[in-house]
Every structure is written in C-alpha cells, then in structure tokens.
FIRO-873335 format. One record per residue (C-alpha): residue in one letter; chain; x, y, z. Coordinates in steps of 0.1 Angstrom, whole numbers. Example, Ala and Ser with C-alpha at 12.3 -4.5 7.8 and 13.67 -1.06 7.14 Angstrom:
residues 2
+------+-------+-------+-------+-------+
: rest : kette :     x :     y :     z :
+------+-------+-------+-------+-------+
:    a :     A :   123 :   -45 :    78 :
:    s :     A :   137 :   -11 :    71 :
+------+-------+-------+-------+-------+
end
This chain:
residues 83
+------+-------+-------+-------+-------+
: rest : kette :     x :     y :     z :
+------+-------+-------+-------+-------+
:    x :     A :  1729 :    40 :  1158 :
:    x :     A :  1745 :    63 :  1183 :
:    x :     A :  1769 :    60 :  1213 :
:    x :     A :  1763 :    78 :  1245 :
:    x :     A :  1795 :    82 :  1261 :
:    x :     A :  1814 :    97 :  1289 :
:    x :     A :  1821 :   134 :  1281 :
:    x :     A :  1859 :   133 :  1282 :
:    x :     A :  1862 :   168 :  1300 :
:    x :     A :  1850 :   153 :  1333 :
:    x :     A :  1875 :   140 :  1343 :
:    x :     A :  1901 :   179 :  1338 :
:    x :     A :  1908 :   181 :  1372 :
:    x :     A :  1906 :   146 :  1380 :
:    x :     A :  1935 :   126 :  1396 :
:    x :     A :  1927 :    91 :  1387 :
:    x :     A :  1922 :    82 :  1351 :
:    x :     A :  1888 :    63 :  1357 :
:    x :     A :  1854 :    64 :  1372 :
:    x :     A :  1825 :    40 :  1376 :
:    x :     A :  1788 :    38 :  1368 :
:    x :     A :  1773 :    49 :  1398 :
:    x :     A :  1741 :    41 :  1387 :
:    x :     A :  1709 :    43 :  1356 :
:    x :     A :  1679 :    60 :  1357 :
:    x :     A :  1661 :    42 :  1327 :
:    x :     A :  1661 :     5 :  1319 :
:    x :     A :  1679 :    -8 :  1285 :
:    x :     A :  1653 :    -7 :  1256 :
:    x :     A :  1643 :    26 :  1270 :
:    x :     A :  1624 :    51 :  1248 :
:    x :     A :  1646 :    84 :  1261 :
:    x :     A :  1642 :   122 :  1252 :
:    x :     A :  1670 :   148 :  1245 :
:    x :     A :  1682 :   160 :  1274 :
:    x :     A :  1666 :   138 :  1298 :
:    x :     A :  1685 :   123 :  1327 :
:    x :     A :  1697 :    88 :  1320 :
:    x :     A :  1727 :    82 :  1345 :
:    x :     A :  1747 :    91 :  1370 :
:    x :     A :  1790 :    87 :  1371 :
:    x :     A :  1813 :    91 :  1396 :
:    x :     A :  1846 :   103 :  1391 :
:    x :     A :  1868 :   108 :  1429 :
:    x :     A :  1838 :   124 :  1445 :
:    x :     A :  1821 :   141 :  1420 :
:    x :     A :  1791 :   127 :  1409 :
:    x :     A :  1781 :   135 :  1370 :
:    x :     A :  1747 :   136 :  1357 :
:    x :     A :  1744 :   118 :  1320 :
:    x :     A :  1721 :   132 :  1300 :
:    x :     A :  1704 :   120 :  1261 :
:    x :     A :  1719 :   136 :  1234 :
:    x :     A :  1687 :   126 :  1212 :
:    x :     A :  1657 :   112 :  1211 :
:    x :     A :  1651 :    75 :  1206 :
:    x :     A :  1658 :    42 :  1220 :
:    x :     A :  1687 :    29 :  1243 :
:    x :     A :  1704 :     0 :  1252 :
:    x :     A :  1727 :    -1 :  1282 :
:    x :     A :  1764 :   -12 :  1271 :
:    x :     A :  1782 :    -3 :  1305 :
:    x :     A :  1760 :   -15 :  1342 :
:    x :     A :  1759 :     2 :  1372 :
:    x :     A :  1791 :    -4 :  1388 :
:    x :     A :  1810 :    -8 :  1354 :
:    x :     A :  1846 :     9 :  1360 :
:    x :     A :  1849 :    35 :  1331 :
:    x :     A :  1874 :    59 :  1314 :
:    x :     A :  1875 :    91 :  1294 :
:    x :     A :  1852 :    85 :  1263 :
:    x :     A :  1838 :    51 :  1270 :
:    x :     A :  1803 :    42 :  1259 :
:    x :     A :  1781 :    38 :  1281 :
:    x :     A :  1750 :    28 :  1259 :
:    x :     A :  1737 :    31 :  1220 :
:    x :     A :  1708 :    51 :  1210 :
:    x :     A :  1690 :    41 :  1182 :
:    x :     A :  1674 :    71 :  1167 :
:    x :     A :  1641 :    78 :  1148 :
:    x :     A :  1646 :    78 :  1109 :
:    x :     A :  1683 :    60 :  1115 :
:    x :     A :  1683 :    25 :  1104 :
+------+-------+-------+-------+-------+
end
C-alpha cells in the first residue's frame, strides 16, 4: 500500500499554510494509471493537478472539499504485486 499525497513544494510561494480538495476525477476503488490525472487542489488561487504515481487501485482518504496541508494524504494506492 501506498499514499498519494500533497507534494509539499506547492505550497513555496504560498502565504497560507493550507489548501483544500478542490475536487476528484476518479471514484475511490478506482483502477488508476501512472501519471494519470486523479485530482485537482487548490492552494490561494492556484489550482494543482494530482497526478498517480503508479499503477493500481485507490481509495480516497481526503473528499472534495477536505481542507489540507503540506504532505497530507489524500488517498492510498494499492499496487499490483504489493500485498
């Protein structure tokens, strides 16, 4: 199992310390693709893509609206051949 989380760099020339789940593009149990586009963050008025950093199967920890900070999860991935 793996944790997607909020790249910690987003938020360098950021004022406020958090942002919010703006919203997903896949549903929880998901079968996702590296790279593929999963959600979308807002941090002051930037809006952040989200992308899969594997293949495999997510579940949605943080929902859409979900205030967030530097690093938080914002799902799990569970990966082929990781049990």
């Amino acid at each position: 199992m793996q944790n997607i989380k909020v790249d910690e760099a987003l938020w360098a020339s950021s004022m406020l310390p958090e942002g919010i789940v703006e919203r997903w593009f896949i549903a929880s149990g998901a079968t996702i693709k590296v790279g593929e586009r999963i959600a979308e963050v807002r941090i002051e008025d930037a809006l952040h893509e989200i992308v899969a950093p594997a293949n495999g199967r997510a579940t949605i920890v943080a929902a859409a609206n979900t205030i967030i900070e530097p690093g938080a999860i914002l799902a799990t991935l569970d990966t082929p051949g990781r049990r």
